[in-house]
Residue, then its C-alpha position, 0 to 999 in steps of 0.5 A: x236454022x230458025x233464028x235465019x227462017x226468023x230473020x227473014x220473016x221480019x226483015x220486011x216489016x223492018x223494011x217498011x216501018x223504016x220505009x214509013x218512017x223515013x217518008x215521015x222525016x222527010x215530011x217534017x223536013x219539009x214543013x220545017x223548011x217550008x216554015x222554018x220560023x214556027x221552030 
């Protein structure tokens, strides 16, 4: 019963970190791709 209140109370800062971090990969694919001879 708390660990489901617990799950759900973390569930959507997960969901923006992952969110976050995703906008952050494809950012960096960008600039990658964008300037692939600097890597």
């Amino acid at each position: 019963r708390y660990n489901g209140i617990f799950v759900a109370s973390i569930k959507p800062a997960w969901l923006l970190i992952a969110n976050k971090y995703s906008k952050m990969v494809t950012g960096l694919q960008h600039i990658v791709s964008l300037n692939p001879k600097a890597f």
